[in-house]
C-alpha positions as a printed Julia matrix, in Angstrom:
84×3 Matrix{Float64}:
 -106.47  -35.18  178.84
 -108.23  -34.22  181.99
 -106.17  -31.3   182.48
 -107.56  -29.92  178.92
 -110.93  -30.6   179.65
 -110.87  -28.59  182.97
 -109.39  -26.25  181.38
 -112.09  -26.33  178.9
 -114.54  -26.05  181.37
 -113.03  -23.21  183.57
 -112.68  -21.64  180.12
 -116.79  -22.2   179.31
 -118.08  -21.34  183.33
 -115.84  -17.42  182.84
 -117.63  -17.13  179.62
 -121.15  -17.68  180.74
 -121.61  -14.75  182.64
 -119.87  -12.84  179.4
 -122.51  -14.21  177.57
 -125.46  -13.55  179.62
 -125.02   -9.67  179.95
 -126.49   -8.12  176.99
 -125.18   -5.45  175.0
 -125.8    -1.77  175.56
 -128.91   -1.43  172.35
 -129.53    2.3   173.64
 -126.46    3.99  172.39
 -126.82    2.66  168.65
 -130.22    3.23  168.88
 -129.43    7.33  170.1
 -127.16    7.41  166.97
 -129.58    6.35  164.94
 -132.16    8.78  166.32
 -129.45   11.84  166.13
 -128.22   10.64  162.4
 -131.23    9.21  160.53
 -132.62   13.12  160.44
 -129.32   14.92  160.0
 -128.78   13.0   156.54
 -132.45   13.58  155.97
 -132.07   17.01  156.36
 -128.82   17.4   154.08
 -130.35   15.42  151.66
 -133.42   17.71  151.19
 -131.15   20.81  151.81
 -129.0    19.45  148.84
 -131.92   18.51  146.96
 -133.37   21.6   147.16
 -129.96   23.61  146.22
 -129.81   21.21  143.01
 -133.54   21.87  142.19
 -132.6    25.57  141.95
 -129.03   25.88  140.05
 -131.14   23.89  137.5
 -133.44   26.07  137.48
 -131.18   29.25  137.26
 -128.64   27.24  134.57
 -132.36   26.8   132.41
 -132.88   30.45  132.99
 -129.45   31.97  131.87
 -129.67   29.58  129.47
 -132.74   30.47  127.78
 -133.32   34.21  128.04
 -129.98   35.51  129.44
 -127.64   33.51  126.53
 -129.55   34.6   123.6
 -129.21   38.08  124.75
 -125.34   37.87  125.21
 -124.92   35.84  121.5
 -126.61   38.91  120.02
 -124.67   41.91  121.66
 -121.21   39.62  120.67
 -122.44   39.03  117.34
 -123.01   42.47  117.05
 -119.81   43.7   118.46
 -118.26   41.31  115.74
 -120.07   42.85  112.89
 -118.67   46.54  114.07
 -115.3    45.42  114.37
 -115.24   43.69  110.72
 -116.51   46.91  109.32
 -114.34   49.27  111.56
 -110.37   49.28  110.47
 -107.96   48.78  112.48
């Protein structure tokens, strides 16, 4: 029984000076410097990229479409009358 607890305690006294030294905070903290305005950055760029297809897809969609309908539709009406 005394052999486990020295062991126990040779086991605690290497572990103290493990637990003393503190962990390097810098380097997470320089990643989170570096990162936190790269994916704010993407997320406007994207943001802004989504903002305009939307705005092109309403565009095509409301003046160029209705243009496009009308030359088909008219192309259809010549071909019915035209034979073949």
């Amino acid at each position: 029984m005394s052999d486990a607890s020295l062991s126990d305690q040779d086991i605690v006294q290497s572990a103290e000076p493990m637990a003393a030294a503190e962990p390097k905070p810098r380097r997470r903290s320089i990643r989170r410097r570096v990162l936190r305005p790269l994916v704010l950055i993407l997320t406007a760029q994207y943001t802004i990229v989504l903002l305009v297809g939307l705005t092109v897809v309403g565009t095509v969609r409301a003046w160029v479409l209705p243009q496009i309908l009308t030359s088909l539709q008219t192309i259809a009406a010549v071909l019915k009358h035209t034979p073949y």
